[in-house]
C-alpha positions as CSV (number, residue, x, y, z in Angstrom):
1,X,95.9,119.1,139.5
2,X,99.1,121.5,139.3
3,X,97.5,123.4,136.1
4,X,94.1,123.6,137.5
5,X,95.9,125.0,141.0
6,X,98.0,127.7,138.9
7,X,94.7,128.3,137.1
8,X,93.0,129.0,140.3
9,X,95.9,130.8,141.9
10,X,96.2,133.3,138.7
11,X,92.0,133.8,138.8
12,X,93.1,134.9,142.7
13,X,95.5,137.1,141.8
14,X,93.4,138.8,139.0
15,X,90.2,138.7,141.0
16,X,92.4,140.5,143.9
17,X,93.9,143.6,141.5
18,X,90.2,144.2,140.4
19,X,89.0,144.3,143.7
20,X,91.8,146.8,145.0
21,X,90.8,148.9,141.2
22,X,87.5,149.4,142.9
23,X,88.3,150.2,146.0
24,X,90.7,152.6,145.0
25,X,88.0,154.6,142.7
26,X,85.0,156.1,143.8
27,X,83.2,156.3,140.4
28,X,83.2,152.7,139.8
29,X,80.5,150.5,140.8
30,X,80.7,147.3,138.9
31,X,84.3,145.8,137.3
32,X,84.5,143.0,134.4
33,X,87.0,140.3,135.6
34,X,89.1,138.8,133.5
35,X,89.5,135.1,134.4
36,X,93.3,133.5,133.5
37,X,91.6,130.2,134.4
38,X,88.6,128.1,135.8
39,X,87.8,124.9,136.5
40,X,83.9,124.0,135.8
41,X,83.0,121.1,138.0
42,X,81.4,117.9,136.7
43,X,82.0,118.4,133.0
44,X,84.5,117.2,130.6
45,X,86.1,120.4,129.8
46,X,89.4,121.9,130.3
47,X,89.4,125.6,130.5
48,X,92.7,127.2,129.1
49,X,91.3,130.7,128.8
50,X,88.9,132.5,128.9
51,X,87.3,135.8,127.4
52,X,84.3,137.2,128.0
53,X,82.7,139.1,125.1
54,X,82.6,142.6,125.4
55,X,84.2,142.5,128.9
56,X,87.9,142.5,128.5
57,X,89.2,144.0,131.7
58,X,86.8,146.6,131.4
59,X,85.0,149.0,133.9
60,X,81.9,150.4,133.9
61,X,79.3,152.2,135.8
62,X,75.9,151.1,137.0
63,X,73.9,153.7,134.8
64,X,75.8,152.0,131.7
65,X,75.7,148.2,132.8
66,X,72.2,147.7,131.3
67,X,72.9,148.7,127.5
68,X,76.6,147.6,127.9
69,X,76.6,144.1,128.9
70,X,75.9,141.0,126.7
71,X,73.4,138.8,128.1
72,X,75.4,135.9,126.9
73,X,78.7,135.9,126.7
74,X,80.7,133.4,125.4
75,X,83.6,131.8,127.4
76,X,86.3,129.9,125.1
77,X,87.2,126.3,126.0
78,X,88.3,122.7,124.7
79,X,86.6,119.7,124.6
80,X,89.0,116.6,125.2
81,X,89.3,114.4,122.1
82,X,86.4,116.6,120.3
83,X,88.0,120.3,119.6
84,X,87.2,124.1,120.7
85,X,84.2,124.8,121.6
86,X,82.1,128.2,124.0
87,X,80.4,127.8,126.9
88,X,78.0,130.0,127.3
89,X,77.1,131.7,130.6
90,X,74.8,134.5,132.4
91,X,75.5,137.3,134.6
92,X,73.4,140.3,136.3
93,X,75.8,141.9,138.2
94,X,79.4,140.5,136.1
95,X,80.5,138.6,139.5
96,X,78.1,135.7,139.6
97,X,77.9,133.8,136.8
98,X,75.2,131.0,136.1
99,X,76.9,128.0,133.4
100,X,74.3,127.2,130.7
101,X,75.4,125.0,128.4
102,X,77.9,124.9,125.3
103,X,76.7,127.4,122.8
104,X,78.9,125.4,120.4
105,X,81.1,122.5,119.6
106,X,83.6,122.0,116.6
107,X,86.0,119.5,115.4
108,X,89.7,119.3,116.2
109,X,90.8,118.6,112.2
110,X,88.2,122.1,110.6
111,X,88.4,124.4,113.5
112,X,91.3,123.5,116.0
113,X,92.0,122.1,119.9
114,X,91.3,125.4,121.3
115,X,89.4,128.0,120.7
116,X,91.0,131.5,121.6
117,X,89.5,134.6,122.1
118,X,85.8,133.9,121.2
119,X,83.9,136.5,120.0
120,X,79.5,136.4,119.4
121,X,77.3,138.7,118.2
122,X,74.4,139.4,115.9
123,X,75.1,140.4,112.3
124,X,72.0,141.4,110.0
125,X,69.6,138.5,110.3
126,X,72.2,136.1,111.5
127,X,74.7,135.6,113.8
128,X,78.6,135.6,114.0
129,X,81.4,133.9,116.6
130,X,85.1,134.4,115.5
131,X,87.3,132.1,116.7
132,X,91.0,132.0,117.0
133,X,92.1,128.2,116.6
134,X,95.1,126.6,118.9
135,X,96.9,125.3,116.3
136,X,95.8,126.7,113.3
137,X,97.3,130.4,113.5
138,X,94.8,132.0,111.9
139,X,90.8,133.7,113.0
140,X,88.1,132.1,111.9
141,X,84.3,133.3,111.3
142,X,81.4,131.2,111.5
143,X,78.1,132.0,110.7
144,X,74.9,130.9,111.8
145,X,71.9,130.9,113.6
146,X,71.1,131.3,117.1
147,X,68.2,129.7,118.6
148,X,67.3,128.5,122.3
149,X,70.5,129.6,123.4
150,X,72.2,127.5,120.9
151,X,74.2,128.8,118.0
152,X,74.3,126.5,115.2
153,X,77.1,127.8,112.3
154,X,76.4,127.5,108.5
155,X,78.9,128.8,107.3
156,X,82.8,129.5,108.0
157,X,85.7,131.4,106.7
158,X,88.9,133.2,107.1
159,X,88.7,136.7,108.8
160,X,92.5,137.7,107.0
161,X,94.2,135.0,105.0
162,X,98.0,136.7,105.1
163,X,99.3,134.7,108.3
164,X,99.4,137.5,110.5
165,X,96.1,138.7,111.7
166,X,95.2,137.1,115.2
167,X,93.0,137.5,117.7
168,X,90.3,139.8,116.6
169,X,87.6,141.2,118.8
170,X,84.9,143.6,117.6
171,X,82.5,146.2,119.3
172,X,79.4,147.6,117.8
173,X,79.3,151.5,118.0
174,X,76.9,154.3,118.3
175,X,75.8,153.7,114.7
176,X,75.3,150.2,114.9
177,X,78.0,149.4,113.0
178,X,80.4,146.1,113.7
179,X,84.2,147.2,114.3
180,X,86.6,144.6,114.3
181,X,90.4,145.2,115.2
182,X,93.3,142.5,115.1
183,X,96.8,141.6,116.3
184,X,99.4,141.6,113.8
185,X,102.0,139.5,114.7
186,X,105.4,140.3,113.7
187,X,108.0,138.1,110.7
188,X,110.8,139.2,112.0
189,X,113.6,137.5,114.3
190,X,113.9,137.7,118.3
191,X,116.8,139.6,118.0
192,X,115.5,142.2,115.9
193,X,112.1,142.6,118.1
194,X,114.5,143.4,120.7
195,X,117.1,145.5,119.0
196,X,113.7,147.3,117.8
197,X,112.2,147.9,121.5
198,X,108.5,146.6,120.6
199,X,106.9,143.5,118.9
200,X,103.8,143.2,117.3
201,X,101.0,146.3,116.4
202,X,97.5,147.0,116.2
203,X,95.6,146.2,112.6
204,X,93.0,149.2,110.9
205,X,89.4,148.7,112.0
206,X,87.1,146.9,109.3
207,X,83.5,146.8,109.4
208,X,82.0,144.3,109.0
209,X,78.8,143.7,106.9
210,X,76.6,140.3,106.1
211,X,76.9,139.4,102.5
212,X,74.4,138.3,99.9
213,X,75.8,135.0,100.1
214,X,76.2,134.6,103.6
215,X,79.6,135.5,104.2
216,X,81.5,138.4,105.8
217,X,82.4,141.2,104.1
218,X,85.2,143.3,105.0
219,X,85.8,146.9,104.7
220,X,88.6,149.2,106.1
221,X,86.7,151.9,108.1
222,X,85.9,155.1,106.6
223,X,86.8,157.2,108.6
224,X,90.4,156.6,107.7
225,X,90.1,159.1,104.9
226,X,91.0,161.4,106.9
227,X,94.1,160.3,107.3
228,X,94.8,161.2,103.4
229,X,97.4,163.6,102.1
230,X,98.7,164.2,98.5
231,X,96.9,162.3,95.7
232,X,97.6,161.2,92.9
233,X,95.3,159.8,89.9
234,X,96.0,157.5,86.9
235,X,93.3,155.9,84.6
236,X,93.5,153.3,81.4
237,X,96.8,151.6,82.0
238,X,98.0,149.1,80.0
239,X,100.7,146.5,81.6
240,X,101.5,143.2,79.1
241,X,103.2,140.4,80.5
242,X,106.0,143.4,82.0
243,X,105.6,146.2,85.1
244,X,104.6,149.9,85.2
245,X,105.9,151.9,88.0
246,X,103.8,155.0,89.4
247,X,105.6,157.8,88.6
248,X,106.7,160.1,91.3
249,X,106.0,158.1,94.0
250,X,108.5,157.1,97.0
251,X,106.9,155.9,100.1
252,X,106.2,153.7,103.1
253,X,102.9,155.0,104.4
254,X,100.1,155.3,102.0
255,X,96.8,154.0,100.7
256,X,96.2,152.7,97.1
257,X,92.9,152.0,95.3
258,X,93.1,149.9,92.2
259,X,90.9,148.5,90.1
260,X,91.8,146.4,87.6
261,X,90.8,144.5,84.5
262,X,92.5,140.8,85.0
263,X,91.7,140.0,81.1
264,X,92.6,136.4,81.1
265,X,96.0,136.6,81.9
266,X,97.7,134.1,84.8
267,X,98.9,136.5,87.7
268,X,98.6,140.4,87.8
269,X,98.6,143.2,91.0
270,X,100.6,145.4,92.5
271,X,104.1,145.4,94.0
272,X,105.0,148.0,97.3
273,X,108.0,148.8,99.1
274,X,110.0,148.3,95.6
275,X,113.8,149.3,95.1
276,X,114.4,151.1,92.2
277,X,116.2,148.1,90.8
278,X,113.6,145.7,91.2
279,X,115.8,143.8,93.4
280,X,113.0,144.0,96.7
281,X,109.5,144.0,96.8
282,X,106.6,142.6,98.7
283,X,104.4,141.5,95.9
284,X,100.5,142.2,96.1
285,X,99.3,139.5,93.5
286,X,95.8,137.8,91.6
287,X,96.2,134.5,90.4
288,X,93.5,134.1,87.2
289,X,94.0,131.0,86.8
290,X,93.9,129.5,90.5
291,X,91.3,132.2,91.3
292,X,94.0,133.3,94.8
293,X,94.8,136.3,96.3
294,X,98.3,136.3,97.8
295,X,101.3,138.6,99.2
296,X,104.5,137.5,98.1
297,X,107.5,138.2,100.3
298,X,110.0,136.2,98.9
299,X,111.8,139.5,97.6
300,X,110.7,141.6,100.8
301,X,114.1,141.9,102.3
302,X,117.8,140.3,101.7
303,X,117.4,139.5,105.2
304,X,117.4,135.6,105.6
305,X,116.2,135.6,109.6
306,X,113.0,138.1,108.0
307,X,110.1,135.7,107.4
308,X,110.1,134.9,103.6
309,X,106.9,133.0,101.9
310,X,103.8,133.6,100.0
311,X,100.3,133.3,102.1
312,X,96.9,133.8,100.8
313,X,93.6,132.7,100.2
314,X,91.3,132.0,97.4
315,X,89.2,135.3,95.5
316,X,86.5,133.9,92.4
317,X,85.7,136.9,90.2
318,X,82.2,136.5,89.2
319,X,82.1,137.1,85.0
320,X,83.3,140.3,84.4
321,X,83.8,141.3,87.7
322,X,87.3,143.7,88.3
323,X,89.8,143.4,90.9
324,X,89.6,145.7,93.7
325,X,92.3,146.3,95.8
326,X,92.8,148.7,98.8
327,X,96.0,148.7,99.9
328,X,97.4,150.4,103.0
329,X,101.1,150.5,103.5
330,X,102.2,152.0,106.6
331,X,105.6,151.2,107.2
332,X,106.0,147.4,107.6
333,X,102.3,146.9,107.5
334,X,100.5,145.8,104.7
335,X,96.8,145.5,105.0
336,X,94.9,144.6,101.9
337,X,91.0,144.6,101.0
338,X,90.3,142.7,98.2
339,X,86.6,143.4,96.6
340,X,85.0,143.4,99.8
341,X,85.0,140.1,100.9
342,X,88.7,138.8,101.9
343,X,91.1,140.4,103.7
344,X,94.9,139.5,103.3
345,X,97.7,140.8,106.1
346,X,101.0,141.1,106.6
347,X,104.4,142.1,108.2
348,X,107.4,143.2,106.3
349,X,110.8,144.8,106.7
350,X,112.6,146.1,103.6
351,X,116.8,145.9,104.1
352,X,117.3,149.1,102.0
353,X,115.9,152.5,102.6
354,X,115.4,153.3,98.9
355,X,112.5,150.5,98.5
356,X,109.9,153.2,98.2
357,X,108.4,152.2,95.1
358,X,105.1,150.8,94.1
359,X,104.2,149.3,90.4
360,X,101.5,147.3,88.9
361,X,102.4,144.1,87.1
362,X,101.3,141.5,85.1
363,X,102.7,138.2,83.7
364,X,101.1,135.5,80.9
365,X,99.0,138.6,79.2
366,X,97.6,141.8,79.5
367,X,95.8,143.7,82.3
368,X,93.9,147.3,82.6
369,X,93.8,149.2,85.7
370,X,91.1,151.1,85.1
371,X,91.6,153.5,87.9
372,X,94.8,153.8,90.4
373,X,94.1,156.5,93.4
374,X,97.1,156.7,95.7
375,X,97.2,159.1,99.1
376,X,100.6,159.6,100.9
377,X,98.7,158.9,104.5
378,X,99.3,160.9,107.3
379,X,100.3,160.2,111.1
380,X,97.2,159.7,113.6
381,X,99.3,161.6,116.1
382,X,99.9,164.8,113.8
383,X,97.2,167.3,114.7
C-alpha cells in the first residue's frame, strides 16, 4: 500500500508540473505525461514504471498529434511470479487512456523481472519491442509478429553486448529510417564520477535495418562522416602471431574501418588507447575459434577501482566472410560495429596521457587486414 501511495503521489506531482507547462505556454495544446507510477485495478500486475513509446515527456501541438502519436503504445510492467511483460493501451487525446490487454508476456529466467523502458515499432515486414531487463543489465530485441493487437516474438537478441549500453529508445525520421540511441553507463568509481562533475553519456545513433535472417542489423549513422578529419589509409597488412602499430597515429577521438582476413588463427583485432610501451590498452578482439567478439579491458588502466573485465558476445563468420570492424573512439568511449549485425560498447579511462596508440594484433597465426581507414574525428560543437 505504501509503494502504490508513493506511486500515486509521484504520478500527482508529475501530472501537476505538466499541467502548470501548459498553462504557462500558449502554443501548446496537448502534453505527453510521463507516469512515475500506476496502479491498474483488478489485475495481477505491479507497475514499477512506465514509458510510453514515443511520448517521453514530450509536447506537441494539435496539427502534429495525428502523425505523431503511436496508436499503441506500450507501457512496461511485471508480472508476479511470471516476468516483464507490456501492456498495451490507447489514447486520442494522450490524457485518457483505455487498458487493452498485455501485448506480451516473457519469462523471469530468458528475459528478466522487469521490463524497463519498452520500446515497439514496425521494422520491414515485422515488428520489433526492445526491452531493458531488471536484472539482466543489458537491452534486449525481440522480434516478431503483430497481429490482433498481440505481438508474438520469434526471435531475440542483444542490442550491444559490451555491458554498457542501456536503455535504448528509437524514433523513425523523415526518411523512414529507425534511429536508435543508448545510455552508456559509466566503469569508473563514485569518487571519480564526482571528482569528474558528470556520470554517464549519450551513445552514436545506429540504424537499424531487418536482416535476411531475421535479426537486427546495426549500423552507426551516416551522417557521422561528417564528423571526419585527417585520414589515413593502409592496405595488405601482414600481422603473425605479433602486433603492428599504425604509424603516426596518437589519439583519443577517432573512427577506424578495418577489414580483416582472420585466416584460421585463434584471436586477432585491434588494440586502442595503447601506451607506447604496450603496458595499456583496451583490446578490440575476434575469437576464431569460439566465434566471439569481445573488448578486453584488463590492461585499460592501472587503476584498480576502474572497471576491469572482458564482455562480449558471439560473431559466426559465414565461409570466407572478413571481419569488419568500425570503431569509434572518442575519448573514454568505445563503440564498435562488427559486420553489421552486433554491436559491442564500452567505457574506459586510460591512467596515462601518452596511451594514444592503436595497433592490430594477432596471436596463434596469421591475419590480413585488407584495408585499415582511420579519421581523427572532430568535435560536434566545432562549427
Amino acid at each position: 500500500m505504501e509503494v502504490l501511495l508513493a506511486s500515486l503521489i509521484a504520478l500527482a506531482l508529475t501530472a501537476g508540473a505538466m499541467s502548470a507547462f501548459v498553462a504557462g505556454h500558449a502554443d501548446v495544446s496537448v502534453a505527453a505525461t510521463v507516469f512515475c507510477g500506476v496502479f491498474v485495478q483488478a489485475l495481477p500486475f505491479l507497475v514499477l514504471g512506465v514509458v510510453i513509446s514515443g511520448l517521453i515527456a514530450a509536447f506537441v501541438s494539435a496539427d502534429r498529434l495525428a502523425r505523431w502519436l503511436p496508436r499503441r503504445p506500450a507501457v512496461a510492467v511485471a508480472v508476479a511470479g511470471v516476468g516483464g511483460a507490456a501492456l498495451l493501451y490507447r489514447s486520442r487525446n494522450l490524457r485518457d487512456w483505455e487498458y487493452l490487454h498485455p501485448l506480451c508476456t516473457g519469462n523471469k529466467q530468458a528475459t528478466g523481472t522487469v521490463w524497463e523502458c519498452p520500446d515497439f515499432f514496425a521494422l520491414g515486414a515485422k515488428h520489433v519491442l526492445v526491452i531493458s531487463p531488471i536484472p539482466l543489465r543489458k537491452s534486449i530485441y525481440l522480434v516478431g509478429t503483430y497481429a490482433e493487437q498481440r505481438f508474438t516474438p520469434e526471435r531475440i537478441g542483444e542490442v550491444d553486448v559490451g555491458g554498457h549500453f542501456y536503455a535504448p529508445q528509437t524514433l523513425r525520421d523523415e526518411r523512414g529510417r529507425r534511429i536508435m540511441f543508448g545510455w552508456l553507463w559509466e566503469g569508473r568509481s563514485h569518487a571519480a564520477q564526482e571528482a569528474a562533475g558528470w556520470a554517464g553519456v549519450m551513445s552514436l545513433p545506429r540504424v537499424l535495418t531487418l536482416r535476411p535472417d531475421g535479426g537486427i542489423g546495426f549500423e552507426p549513422a551516416p551522417e557521422l562522416v561528417s564528423l571526419r578529419g585527417a585520414h589515413r589509409h593502409w592496405e595488405a597488412v601482414a600481422v603473425a602471431s605479433s602486433e603492428w602499430i599504425l604509424p603516426e597515429v596518437q589519439s583519443d577521438a577517432f573512427e577506424i574501418i578495418a577489414e580483416i582476413a582472420p585466416g584460421d588463427l585463434a584471436v586477432c583485432g585491434v588494440d586502442v588507447l595503447r601506451s607506447p610501451d604496450g603496458a595499456e590498452y583496451t583490446r578490440i578482439a575476434y575469437d576464431g575459434v569460439r566465434r566471439r567478439l569481445e573488448i578486453d579491458r584488463r590492461r585499460s588502466s592501472s587503476n584498480p577501482e576502474d572497471q576491469h573485465d572482458v564482455q562480449g558476445g558471439d560473431l559466426e563468420l559465414i565461409d570466407g566472410e572478413p571481419l569488419r570492424l568500425h570503431i569509434f573512439v572518442d575519448r573514454s568511449v568505445v563503440e564498435v560495429f562488427a559486420n553489421g549485425r552486433v554491436c559491442t560498447t564500452s567505457r574506459v579511462y586510460p591512467s596515462r596521457i601518452d596511451s594514444l596508440e592503436v595497433a592490430l594484433f594477432a596471436e596463434g597465426g596469421a591475419a590480413e587486414a585488407r584495408t585499415i581507414d582511420i579519421w581523427r574525428m572532430a568535435s560536434i560543437w566545432t562549427p
